[in-house]
N, C-alpha and C positions, 0 to 999 in steps of 0.2 A: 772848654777852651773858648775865651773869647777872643773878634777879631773887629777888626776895622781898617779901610782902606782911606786915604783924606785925598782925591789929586790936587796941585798947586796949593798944600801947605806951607806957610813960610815959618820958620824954626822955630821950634818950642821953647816956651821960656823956661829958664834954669829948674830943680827941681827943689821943695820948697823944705828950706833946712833946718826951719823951726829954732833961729835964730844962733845957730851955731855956725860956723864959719866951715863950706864946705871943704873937703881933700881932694885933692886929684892928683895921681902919679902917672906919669909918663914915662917909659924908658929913652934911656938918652940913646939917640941916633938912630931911633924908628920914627920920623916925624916929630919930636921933641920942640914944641913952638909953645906960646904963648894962649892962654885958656879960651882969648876971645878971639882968637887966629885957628880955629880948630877946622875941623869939615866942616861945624856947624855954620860957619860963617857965609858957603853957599845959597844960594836960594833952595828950596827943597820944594820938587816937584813931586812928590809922593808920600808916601806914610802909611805902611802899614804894623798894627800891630797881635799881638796875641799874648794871652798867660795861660802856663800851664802848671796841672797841679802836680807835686809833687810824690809821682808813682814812676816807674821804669817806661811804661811805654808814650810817658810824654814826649820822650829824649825824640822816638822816632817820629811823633805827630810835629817835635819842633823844625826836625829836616823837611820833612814834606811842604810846610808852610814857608819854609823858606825858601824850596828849591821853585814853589810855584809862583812864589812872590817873584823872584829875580827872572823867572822866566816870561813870566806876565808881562813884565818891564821892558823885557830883549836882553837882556845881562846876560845869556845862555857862557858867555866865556868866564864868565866870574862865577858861574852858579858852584860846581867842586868844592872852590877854596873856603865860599858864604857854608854852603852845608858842612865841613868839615870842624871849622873853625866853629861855627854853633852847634854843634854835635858835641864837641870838647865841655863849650861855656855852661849849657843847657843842665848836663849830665852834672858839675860841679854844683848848679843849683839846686836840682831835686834828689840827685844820690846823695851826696857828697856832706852838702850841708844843709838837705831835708829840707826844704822850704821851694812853695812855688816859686816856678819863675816868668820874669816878663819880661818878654820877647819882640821889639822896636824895631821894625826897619825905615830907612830912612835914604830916598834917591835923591840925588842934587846933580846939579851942572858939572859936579866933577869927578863922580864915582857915588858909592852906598856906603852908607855907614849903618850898621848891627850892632844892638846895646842888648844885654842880658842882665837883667838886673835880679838880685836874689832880696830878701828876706832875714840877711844875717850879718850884718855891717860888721860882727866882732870878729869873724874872720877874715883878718887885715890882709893883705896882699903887701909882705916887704917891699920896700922900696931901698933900691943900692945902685950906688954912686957908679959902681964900675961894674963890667961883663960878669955872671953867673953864672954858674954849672947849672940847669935847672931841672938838673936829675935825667938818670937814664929812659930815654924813649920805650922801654920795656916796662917802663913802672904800671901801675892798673890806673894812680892818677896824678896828678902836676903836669899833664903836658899840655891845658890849655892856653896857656901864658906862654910857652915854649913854640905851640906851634904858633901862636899871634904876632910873635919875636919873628918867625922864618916868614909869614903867607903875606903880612896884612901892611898894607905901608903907613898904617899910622893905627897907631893900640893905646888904650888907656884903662884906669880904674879910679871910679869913683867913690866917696863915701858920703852919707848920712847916717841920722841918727837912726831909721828904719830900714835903709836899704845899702847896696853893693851892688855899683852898676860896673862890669866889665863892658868896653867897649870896643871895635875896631871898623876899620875905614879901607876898603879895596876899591881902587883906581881900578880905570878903563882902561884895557889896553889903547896905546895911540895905533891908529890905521888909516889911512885917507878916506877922504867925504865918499861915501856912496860903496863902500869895500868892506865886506862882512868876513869872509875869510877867503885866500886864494890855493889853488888848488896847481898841480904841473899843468905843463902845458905837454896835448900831446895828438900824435900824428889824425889827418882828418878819417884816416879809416878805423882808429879806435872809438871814433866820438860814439854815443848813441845815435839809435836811431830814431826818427820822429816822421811825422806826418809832416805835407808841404807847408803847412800854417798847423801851430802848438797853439793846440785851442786850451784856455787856462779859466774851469768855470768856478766863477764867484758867487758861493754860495752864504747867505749871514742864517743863522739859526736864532730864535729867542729864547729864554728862559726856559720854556716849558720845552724845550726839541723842536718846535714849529718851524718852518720855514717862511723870511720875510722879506730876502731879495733873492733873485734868482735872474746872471747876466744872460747876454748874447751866447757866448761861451756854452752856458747849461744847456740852454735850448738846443744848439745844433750838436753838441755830444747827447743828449739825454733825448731827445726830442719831445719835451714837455715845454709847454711854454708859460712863462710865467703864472698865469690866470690860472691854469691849471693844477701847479704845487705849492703857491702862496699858501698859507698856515695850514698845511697840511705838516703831520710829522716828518722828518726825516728818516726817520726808520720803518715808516712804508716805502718807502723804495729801495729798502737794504735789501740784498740778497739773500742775505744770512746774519742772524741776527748776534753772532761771536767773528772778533775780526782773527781773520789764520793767523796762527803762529804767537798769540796772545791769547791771555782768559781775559781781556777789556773786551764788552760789548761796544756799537758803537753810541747807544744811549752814554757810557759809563766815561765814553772818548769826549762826548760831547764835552762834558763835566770839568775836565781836565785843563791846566792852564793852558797847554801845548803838547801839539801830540802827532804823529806823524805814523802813518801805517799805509795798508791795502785792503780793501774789502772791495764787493762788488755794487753797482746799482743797476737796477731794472731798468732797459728803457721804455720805452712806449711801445714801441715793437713788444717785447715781451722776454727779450733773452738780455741774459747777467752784461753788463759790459764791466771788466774791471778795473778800477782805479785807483792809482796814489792818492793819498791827502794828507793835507797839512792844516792842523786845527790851531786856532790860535784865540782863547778867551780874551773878551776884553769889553770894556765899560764904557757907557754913553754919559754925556754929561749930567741927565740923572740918576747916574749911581746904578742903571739897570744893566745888570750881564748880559752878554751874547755870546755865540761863536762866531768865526770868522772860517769858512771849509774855503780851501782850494782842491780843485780836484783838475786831475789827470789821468790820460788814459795810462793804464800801469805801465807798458811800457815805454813810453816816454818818465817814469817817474825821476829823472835825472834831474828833470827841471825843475824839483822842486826839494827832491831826498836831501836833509843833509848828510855830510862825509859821516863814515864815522869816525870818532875819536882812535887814535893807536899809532902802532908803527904799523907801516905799510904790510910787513910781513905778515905781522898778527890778522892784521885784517884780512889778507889770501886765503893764510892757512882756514880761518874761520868760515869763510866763503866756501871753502873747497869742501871744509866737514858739514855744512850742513848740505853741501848741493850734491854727499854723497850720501847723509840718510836718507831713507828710503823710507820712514815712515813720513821724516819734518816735509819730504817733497809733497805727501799728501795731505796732512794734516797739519801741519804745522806745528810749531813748538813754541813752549812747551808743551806736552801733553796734559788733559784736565786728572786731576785728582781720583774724580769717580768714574765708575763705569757710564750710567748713565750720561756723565756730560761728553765723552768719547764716542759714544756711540749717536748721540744727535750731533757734533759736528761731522761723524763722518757722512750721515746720508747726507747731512747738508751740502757737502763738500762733493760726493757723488752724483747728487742733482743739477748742480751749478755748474760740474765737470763735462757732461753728458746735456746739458741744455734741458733737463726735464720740468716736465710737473711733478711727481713728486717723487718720492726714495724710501725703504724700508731695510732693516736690518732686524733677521730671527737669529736667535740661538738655539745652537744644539744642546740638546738634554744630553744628561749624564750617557745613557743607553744608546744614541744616538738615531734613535726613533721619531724623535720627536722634534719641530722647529718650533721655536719660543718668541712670539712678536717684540723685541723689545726698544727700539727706536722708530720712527715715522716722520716723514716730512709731506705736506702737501694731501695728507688722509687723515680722513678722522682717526686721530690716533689715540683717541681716551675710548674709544670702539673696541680697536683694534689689540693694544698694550695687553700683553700677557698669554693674546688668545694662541692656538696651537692648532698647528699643520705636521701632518704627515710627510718625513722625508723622500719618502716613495708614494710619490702620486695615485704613480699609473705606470703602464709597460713605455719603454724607451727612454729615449734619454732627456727629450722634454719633461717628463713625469718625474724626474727624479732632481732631489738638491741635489747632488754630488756634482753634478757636471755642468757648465754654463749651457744657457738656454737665451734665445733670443724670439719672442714671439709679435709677429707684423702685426696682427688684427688679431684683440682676443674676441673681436664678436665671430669670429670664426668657429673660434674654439671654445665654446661658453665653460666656464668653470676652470679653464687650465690652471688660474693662478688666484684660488678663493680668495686671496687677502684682498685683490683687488675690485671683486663683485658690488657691484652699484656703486663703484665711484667714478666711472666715467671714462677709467685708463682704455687705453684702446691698443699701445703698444707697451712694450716693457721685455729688459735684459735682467736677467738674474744669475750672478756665479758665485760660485761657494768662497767662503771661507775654510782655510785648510790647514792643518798645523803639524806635519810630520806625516803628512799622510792622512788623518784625523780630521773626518767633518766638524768645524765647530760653528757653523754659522753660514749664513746667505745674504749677499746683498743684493738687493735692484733698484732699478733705477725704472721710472713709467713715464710714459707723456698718452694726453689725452688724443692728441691724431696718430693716423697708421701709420705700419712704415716708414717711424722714426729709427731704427737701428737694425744695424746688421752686424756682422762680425767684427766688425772693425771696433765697431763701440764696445763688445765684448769682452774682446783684448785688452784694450783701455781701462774698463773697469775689472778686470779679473789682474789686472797688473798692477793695480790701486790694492785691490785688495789683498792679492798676494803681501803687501807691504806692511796690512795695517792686520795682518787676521794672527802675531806674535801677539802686538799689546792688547789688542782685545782679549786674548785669550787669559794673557798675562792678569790683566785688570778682572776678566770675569773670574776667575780663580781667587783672586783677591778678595771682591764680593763676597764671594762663597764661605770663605772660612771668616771670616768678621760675621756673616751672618750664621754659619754655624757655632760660633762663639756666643753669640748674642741668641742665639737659638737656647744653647744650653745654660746661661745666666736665666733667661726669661722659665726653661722650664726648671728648675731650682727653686728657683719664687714661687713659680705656679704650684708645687709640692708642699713646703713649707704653707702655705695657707690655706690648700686645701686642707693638711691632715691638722692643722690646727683649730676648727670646726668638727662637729657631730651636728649641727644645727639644718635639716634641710636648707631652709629658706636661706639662711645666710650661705649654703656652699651653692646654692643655684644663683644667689647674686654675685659669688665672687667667680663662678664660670664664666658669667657674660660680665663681669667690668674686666676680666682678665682677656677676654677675646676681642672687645670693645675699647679703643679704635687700633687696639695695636695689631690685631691680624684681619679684623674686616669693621664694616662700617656700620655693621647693626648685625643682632644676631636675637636668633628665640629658641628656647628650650624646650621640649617638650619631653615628658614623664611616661610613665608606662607603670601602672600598680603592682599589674602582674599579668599571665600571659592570657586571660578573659578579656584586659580591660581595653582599649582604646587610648592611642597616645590622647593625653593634655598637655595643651599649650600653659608650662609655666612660668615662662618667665620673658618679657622684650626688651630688649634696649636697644640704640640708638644712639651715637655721638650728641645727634641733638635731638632733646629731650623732648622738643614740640614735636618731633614727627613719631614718639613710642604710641601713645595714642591711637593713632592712626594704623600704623604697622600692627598694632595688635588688633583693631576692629576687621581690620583687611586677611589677616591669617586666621583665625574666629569664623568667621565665613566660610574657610574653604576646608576641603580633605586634607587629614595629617597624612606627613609623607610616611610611607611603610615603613616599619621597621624590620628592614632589612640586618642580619647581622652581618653581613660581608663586610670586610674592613677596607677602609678608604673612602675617601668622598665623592658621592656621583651630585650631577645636576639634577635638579629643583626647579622647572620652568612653571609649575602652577601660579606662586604667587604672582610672578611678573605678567603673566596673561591676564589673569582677572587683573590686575592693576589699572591696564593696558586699557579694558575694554569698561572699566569701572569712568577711567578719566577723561574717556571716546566719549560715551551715553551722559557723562556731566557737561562737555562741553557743547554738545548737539543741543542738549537743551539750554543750556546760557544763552545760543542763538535760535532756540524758536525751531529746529531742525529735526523735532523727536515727534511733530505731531502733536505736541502739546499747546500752551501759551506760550508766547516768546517774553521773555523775561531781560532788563538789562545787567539784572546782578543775579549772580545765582551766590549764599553764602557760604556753600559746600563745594564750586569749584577748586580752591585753593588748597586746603587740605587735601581735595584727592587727587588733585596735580602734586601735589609735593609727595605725596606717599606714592604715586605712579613711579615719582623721577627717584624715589628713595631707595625702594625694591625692583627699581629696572634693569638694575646690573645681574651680573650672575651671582646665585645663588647655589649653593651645594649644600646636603647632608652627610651628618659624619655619626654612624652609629653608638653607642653609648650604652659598651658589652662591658656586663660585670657578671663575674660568676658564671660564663656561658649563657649570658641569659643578657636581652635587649631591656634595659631598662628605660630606655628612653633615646634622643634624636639634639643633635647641635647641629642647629641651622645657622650658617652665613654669610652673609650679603653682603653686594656693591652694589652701589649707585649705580646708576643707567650708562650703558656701554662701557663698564669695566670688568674686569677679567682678576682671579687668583691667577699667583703666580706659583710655580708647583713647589719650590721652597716653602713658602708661606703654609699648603695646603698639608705639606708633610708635617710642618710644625701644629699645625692644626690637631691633624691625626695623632701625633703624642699628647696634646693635651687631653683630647677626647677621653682616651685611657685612663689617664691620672683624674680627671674626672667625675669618668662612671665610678671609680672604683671611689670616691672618695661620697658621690651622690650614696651610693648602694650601701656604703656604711652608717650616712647619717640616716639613711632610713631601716637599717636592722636595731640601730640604737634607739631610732623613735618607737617603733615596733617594741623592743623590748622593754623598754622605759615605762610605756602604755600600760604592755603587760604586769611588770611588775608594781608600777604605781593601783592599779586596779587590784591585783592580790593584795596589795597592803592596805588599801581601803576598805577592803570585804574585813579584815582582823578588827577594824577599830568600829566601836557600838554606834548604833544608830542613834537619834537623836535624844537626847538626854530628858526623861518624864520631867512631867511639871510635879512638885509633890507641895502640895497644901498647907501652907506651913512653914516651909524652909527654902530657903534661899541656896540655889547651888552654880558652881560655875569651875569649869573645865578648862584651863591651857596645856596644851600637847605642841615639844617642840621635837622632833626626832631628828638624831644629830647623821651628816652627809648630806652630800647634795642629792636631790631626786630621795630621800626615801623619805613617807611619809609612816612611817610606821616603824619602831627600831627593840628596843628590849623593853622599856620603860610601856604600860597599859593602865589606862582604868576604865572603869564601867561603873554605871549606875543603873539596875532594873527593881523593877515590882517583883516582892514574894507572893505576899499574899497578907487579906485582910489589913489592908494600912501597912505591911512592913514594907520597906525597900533596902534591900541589898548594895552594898557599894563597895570597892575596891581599888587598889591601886598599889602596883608591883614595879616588881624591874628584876627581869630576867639580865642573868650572866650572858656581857657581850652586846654587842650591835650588830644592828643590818639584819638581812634576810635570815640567817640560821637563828637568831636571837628572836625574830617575829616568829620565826615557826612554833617557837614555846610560847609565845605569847598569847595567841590562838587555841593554845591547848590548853593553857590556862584559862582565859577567859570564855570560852564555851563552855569548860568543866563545870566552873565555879555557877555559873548560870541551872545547870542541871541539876548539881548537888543539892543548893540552895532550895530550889521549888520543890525539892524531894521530903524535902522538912526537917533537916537535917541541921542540927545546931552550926555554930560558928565553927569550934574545934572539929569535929566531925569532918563538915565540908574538906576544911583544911588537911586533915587526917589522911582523906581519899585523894585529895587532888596529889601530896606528895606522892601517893605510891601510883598515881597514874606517872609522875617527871620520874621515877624511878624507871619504870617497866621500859621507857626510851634508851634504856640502856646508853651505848656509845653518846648516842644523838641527845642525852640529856646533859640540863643545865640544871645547877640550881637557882632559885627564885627566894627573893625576898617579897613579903605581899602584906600590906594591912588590908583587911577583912570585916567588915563590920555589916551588921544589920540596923533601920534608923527606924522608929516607930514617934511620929506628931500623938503629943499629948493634947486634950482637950483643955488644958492650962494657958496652952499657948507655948509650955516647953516642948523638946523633943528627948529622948530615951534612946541611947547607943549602947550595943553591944560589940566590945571591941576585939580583935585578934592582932597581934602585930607578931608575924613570924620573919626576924632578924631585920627589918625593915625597920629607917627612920621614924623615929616617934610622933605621933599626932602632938599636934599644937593647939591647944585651948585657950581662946584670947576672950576672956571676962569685959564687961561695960565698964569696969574701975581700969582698965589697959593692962589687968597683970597677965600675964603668960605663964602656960604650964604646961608639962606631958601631960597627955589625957590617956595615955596607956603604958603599960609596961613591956619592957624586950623581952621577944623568946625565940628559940631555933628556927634558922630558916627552913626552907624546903628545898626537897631536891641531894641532900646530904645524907639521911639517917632513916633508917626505913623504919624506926620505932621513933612516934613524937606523942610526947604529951600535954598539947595543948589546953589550954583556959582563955575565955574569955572576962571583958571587965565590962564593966554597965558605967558607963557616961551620960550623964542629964546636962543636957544644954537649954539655959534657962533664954529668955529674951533675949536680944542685942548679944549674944555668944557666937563667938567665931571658932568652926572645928578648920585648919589649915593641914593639909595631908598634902607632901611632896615626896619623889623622888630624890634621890643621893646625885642626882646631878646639878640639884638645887643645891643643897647642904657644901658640894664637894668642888665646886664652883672658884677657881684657883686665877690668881694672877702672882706670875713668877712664884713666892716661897709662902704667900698671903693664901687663907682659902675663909671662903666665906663663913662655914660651920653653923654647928645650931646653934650656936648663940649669934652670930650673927644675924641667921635667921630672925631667933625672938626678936631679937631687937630693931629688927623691920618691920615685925608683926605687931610691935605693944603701937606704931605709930597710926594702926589701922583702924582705932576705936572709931564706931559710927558709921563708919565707913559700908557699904552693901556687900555682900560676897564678890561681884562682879570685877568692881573697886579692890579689893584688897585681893585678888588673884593677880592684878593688873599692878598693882603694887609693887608685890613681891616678884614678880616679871620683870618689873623695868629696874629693878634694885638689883637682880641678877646680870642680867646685861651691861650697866653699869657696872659694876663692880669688875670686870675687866676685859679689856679689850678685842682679845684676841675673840675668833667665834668658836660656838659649846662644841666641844669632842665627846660628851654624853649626850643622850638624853635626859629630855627634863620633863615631868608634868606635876602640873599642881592641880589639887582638888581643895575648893572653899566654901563648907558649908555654912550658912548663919540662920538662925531664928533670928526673924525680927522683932522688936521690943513692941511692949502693949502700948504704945505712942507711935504716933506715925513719924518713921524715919525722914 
């Protein structure tokens, strides 16, 4: 929204028509004159304007600026009809016909005229010679015209080629010179009552709340004298910083065109005086704001209250209902929303009741054990917030909340009322809150001299409180269940992510960003391996991230707190001591006070001042039991002089749980993960011999997450005398029971072979070792061979291939070919009669041996096959073993999307050519 105010504007020129001949309708017999005989033809001592954009709640930003425009003015009699009437105009702009609207006012010598102009010229407003039905008053819209016809004594509408200005004009009531409204006249014993002289103090405020004139008037009500509160705030010397019976501050009053209420101000003396006022905004000739306060003592406020608006009646009965609630008498109305803002005006309202220095209100716990600090006026109350007292002291009836108490000197009685220890109070009244009989709370009120109160004041405030300890109750019930609502959204979330991790490290960070700032202000983790080991500090955080650093060099340092398994949270005062005495010893030495050098910068005070004020609050541990067993400690902190509140500390403790149990998971799964990944590394060969001669190279994909070892194997070792043994299988099935054969096969094969046992042979024995596995066997596909480097520069293979994909021989001309024949697999037939075949691989020859996860390598009804294969393979000519493993890898992958459900391994043997590759 934009706005502008012009004073002593003289009228604005027509609005510019872009050469078309403007419209203007008038209804006959609302002012019906001649175009240049309008309102505008006044002088116009004002101008303000605004546009708003076309959304729903412009409708009420356009009332408010109009109602503070007119008032601003002094129009307060016309202001109703101006808000109504642009309420209608507004609403047709941005609902109606969806286009901002712009919003004119305009004062002159003989009343305001308000233009509302829209955006959509094509929706004409008829124009008709004689009276019209203008539709029923129930309609949702067409009554803005309707009510312009009844309120406004002269209406119009304009047109252009871009816009549609509705306009109208409300006259001044006539009253004589110096007469703003009259009131009956009535007997002198009804008048108010006043002081011999009605001192009336003129106070101007500036822009910022400062104070800049301060009359005769102020000084002998306030007893400050000018010198004394010139630019000083205004709201240093408010009582209370909400005014009774409204949610307006008076900062917020300030702000306001006009405003009229009661609050209190301090005098010099020291005690509240209270006062009417009448705030009235308004402008100096350069365009700068102020207010304008009048003040009176309240009860004199006569001479300054306006009436209120009504029938007489109305206005009694109204009188009578609020002067017989019994809470509005205390606190005013309306009541605030939250509990919190309920419970600081009541001690404020307590304080200022009783003349004190300050006031507290505790809450009763569920059990009624316990008092809960939860409002303070005049105490440190970011100390005090949260912290808890016992309802029962001590023996009698001082000792106890239940009963009013009123104590002269507590230096008499040191300790009677801890809340108030080292702050200086000296007397203080305290009586319960009560609800059916039902402890719910204590209020008191303290002043710093003795022998401030006695029973009298007692009465006073246990009769206040009697009044207000329904809606407290009311309101902290209300709390409660929004925050156990919010309690049980919050732990839902917290479940959902922990169980969707297995990952330590990631469910230790998502413990502390999930406690982190929403149940305390920094928090650290610490682990526990097992019941030998010593908590580790694992994890800190911090709202803000410059002080994690530090919080963890500061916790590092000191003993971890026991791991207690008892459940619930105790306090933690180690960190905050060393903190305490860490930022004591930095600042002694800044000033030269430690016996050392005196230094004028130290570059270490800052950080351990700020990690002092970080973990100066209270701190508690909350155990981190999984399985009956302490795995570990959630530590959580406030800032220095705050307190958990036991909601908060409860909701803790359910986190706790869902935590350990979610921590204790991801480490039996790292634990086993370990494990198994290490058994599957022991299955797969050590590193592959160099062999003189040939070229070899190994990729091994095993299909699931976490295994590195699945059905599919090969190996390459030394027989003996220049031979080397190689293989490469694919047991039925994946995962752990599919490695179990894998292992037995490749050890086997290793034994038989140095036994000197031919090809078939080997093969022979290893089936009837997967036989004797009985239930637990698989059968196995396996090519088998023996490799023997000739002194030519060729090599010489003896080949076996039992039901396993066929070797591939890729020639220096690029042709391709089986290099061995199918035969039975293994694992099936307890009678096989194997043969081997003798393969020479001359130079530049490539042996390619894969698994069937290679060959079988599927995208939707497409599968790669051996011929797919070769014809990957003929591209490989020249190419190194290394290369053309790497080849046929990335050929597979490619070939489709989705990732392998097999295992896959290639083996690539080459002789290199009698030229250098």
């Amino acid at each position: 929204m934009t706005t502008g105010l012009i004073p002593g504007e003289q009228p604005p020129e027509p609005r510019p028509t872009g050469g078309l001949p403007q419209q203007r309708h008038e209804p006959d017999g609302h002012g019906t004159m001649p175009a240049d005989n309008r309102s505008r033809s006044s002088v116009i001592t004002a101008r303000a304007a605004a546009s708003f954009e076309p959304v729903g709640r412009s409708v009420a930003s356009a009332r408010s600026f109009v109602r503070d425009t007119l008032q601003g003015w002094g129009f307060g009699d016309i202001v109703d009809d101006a808000v109504v009437l642009t309420s209608e105009l507004v609403t047709n702009a941005v609902v109606h016909a969806g286009t901002s609207a712009d919003l004119l006012c305009l004062r002159g010598d003989d009343g305001v005229r308000i233009e509302v102009a829209d955006r959509y010229p094509e929706r004409e407003v008829p124009v008709q010679g004689s009276a019209v039905n203008m539709g029923s008053p129930d309609r949702e819209g067409g009554r803005g015209l309707q009510l312009c016809a009844a309120l406004a004594g002269r209406w119009g509408v304009e047109y252009t080629p871009t816009h549609k200005t509705v306009w109208f004009q409300l006259g001044l009531p006539e009253r004589p010179v110096g007469t703003r409204a009259a009131g009956p006249s009535l007997p002198v014993d009804l008048l108010p009552l006043a002081d011999t002289r009605v001192r009336v103090a003129v106070v101007q405020i500036d822009r910022i709340g400062s104070i800049t004139a301060w009359n005769e008037d102020a000084e002998e009500l306030f007893g400050y004298t000018a010198e004394q509160v010139t630019g000083k705030p205004l709201t240093d010397l408010a009582a209370w910083p909400h005014t009774p019976g409204t949610g307006t501050g008076i900062a917020e009053a300030l702000q306001l065109s006009r405003w009229e209420g009661s609050y209190g101000i301090r005098g010099a003396h020291g005690r509240v005086i209270p006062v009417y006022a009448s705030h009235l905004r308004v402008r100096d000739t350069d365009g700068d704001p102020s207010t304008v306060c009048l003040l009176v003592r309240d009860h004199e406020r006569a001479v300054l209250q306006t009436p209120l608006r009504g029938p007489a009646s109305e206005t009694s009965s109204a009188s009578e209902g609020q002067s017989t609630d019994p809470f509005e008498v205390f606190i005013g109305s309306p009541a605030p929303d939250d509990l919190d803002g309920l419970l600081q005006r009541t001690v404020e309202r307590a304080r200022d009741m009783l003349d004190g220095d300050s006031a507290f209100l505790l809450l009763a716990t569920d059990d009624e054990t316990e008092l809960e600090v939860r409002a303070s006026t005049g105490l440190p109350s970011a100390r005090q917030r949260f912290a808890r007292v016992p309802v029962e002291a001590g023996s009698g009836r001082y000792g106890s909340a239940r009963m009013p108490a009123v104590h002269e000197d507590l230096t008499a009685v040191p300790g009677a009322v801890p809340l108030l220890n080292g702050t200086g109070m000296r007397s203080v009244v305290t009586v319960p809150l009560k609800v059916e009989g039902r402890l719910t709370g204590s209020l008191g009120v303290a002043a710093e001299a003795p022998r401030r109160y006695s029973n009298e004041e007692a009465l006073r405030l246990q009769f206040a409180a009697d009044r207000i300890a329904l809606a407290v109750e009311s309101a902290r019930l209300g709390e409660l269940e929004r925050l156990r609502r919010g309690s049980l959204s919050f732990l839902v979330e917290a479940s959902d992510l922990l169980a969707g991790t297995l990952d330590r490290d990631q469910t230790l960070a998502l413990m502390a960003q999930m406690t982190v700032p929403t149940l305390a202000t920094w928090c650290a983790v610490y682990t526990i391996a097992d019941q030998a080991s010593e908590p580790y500090l694992s994890y800190v955080l911090h709202e803000d991230e410059e002080l994690i650093d530090g919080i963890k060099s500061l916790l590092s340092k000191i003993p971890p707190p026991d791991p207690v398994p008892t459940p619930g949270a105790r306090v933690w005062s180690a960190p905050t001591e060393v903190a305490h005495q860490a930022a004591l010893r930095t600042s002694m030495r800044s000033l030269g006070l430690s016996g050392g050098p005196t230094r004028q910068v130290t570059p270490g005070i800052g950080p351990t001042l700020a990690t002092a004020s970080a973990v100066g609050g209270e701190i508690v541990v909350l155990p981190l039991v999984a399985r009956n067993r302490v795995i570990g400690m959630l530590t959580l902190g406030k800032p220095t002089d705050e307190h958990f509140r036991q909601e908060i500390l409860e909701l803790a403790e359910d986190l706790s749980r869902r935590a350990a149990l979610a921590l204790d998971n991801a480490r039996l799964y790292s634990e086993r993960t370990a494990i198994s990944q290490s058994l599957q590394r022991s299955l797969l060969p050590p590193e592959l011999p160099t062999i003189e001669g040939v070229e070899v190279e190994v990729i091994y994909r095993a299909a699931g997450e976490g295994n590195e070892v699945g059905g599919d194997f090969y190996d390459l070792f030394p027989i003996s005398d220049g031979a080397y043994g190689f293989a490469i299988g694919d047991v039925c099935g994946t995962g752990p029971n599919a490695a179990a054969v894998t292992g037995l096969a490749r050890h086997a094969l290793r034994l038989l072979a140095r036994e000197g046992l031919s090809g078939p042979a080997v093969l022979e024995r290893l089936n009837s070792a997967i036989l004797d596995e009985g239930a637990r066997s698989r059968f196995l596909t396996l090519l088998y061979g023996e490799l023997r480097p000739q002194e030519d520069g060729s090599a010489e293979l003896k080949v076996v291939c039992a039901g396993h994909p066929l070797p591939l021989r890729l020639r220096q001309d690029g042709t391709v070919e089986p290099a061995a024949e199918p035969q039975p697999l293994l694992g099936v037939l307890e009678d096989l009669e194997l043969y081997e075949q003798t393969v020479t691989l001359d130079p530049g020859d490539v042996l390619l041996c894969v698994t069937d996860g290679v060959t079988e390598r599927r995208e939707g009804t497409r599968m790669l096959g051996d011929d797919g294969l070769a014809d990957v393979l003929t591209t490989c000519t020249g190419l190194t073993a290394g290369a053309v493993a790497a080849r046929i890898m990335r050929a597979v992958e490619r070939f489709a999307s989705d990732a392998p459900s097999d295992d896959m391994a290639i083996l690539a043997m080459r002789v290199p050519g009698l030229h250098k590759d």
